[in-house]
C-alpha positions as CSV (number, residue, x, y, z in Angstrom):
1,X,-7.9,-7.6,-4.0
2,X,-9.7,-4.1,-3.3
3,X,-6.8,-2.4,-1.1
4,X,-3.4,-1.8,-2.6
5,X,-0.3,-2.8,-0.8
6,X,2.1,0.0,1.2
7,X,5.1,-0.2,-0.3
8,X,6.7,2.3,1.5
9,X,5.6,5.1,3.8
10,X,7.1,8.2,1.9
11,X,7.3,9.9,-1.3
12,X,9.2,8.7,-4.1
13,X,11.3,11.9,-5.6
14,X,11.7,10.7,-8.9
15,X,13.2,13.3,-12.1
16,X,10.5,12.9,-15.0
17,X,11.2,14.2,-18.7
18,X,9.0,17.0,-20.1
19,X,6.7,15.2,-22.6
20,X,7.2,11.8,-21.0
21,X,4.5,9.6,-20.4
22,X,4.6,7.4,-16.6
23,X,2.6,4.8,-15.5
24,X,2.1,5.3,-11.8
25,X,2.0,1.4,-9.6
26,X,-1.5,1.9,-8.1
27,X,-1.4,-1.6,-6.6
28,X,1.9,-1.7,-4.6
29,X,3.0,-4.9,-6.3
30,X,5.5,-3.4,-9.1
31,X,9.0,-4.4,-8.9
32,X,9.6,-1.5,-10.4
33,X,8.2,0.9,-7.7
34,X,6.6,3.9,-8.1
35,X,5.9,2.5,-11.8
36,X,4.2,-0.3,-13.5
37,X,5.5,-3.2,-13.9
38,X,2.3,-5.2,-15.0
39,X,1.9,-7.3,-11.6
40,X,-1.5,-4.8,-11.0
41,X,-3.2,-7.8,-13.1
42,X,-6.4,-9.6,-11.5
43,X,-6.2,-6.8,-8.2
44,X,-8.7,-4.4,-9.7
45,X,-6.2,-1.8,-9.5
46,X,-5.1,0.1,-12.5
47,X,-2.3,2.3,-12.7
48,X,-2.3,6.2,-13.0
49,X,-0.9,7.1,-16.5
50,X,1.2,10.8,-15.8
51,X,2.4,13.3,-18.8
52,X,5.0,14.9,-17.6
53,X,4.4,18.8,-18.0
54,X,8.1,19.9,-17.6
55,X,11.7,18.2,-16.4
56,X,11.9,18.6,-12.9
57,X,11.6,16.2,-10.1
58,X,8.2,14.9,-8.7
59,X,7.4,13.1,-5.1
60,X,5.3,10.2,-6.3
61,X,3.3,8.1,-3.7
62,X,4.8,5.2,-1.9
63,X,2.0,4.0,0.1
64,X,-0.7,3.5,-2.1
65,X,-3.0,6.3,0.1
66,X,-2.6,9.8,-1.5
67,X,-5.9,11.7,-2.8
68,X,-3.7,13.3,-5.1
69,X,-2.8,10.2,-6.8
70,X,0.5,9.6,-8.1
71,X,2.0,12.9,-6.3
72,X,2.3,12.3,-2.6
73,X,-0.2,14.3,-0.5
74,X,1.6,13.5,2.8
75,X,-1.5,10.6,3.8
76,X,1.7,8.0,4.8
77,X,1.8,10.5,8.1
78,X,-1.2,8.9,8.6
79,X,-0.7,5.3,8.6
């Protein structure tokens, strides 16, 4: 598998903890969307480990497309 699967077509606002360390799904397979759940094995898609730099809420990717990888860079517009 080379192309991740769209989960959903908008961001994800999610609250992360200052200090916190996320694993980002880049595969579109977790269960436990946007994060890792582990399913990412034998697709060739890792996920995005995140430190969170403060507590406030964050709009990570749902489909899989954003250049700006895990934050949402509005590419779901475009699919």
């Amino acid at each position: 598998m080379t192309d991740p699967v769209i989960f959903q077509k908008s961001p994800m606002p999610i609250e992360v903890e200052e200090g916190k360390t996320y694993f980002w799904c880049a595969c579109g397979k977790s269960a436990k969307q946007p994060f890792c759940d582990g399913s990412h094995k034998d697709t060739g898609i890792a996920p995005v480990k995140i430190t969170a730099a403060a507590t406030k809420k964050m709009f990570f990717c749902g489909c899989k497309a954003s250049a700006k990888a895990p934050l949402c860079d509005g590419s779901h517009s475009k699919l």
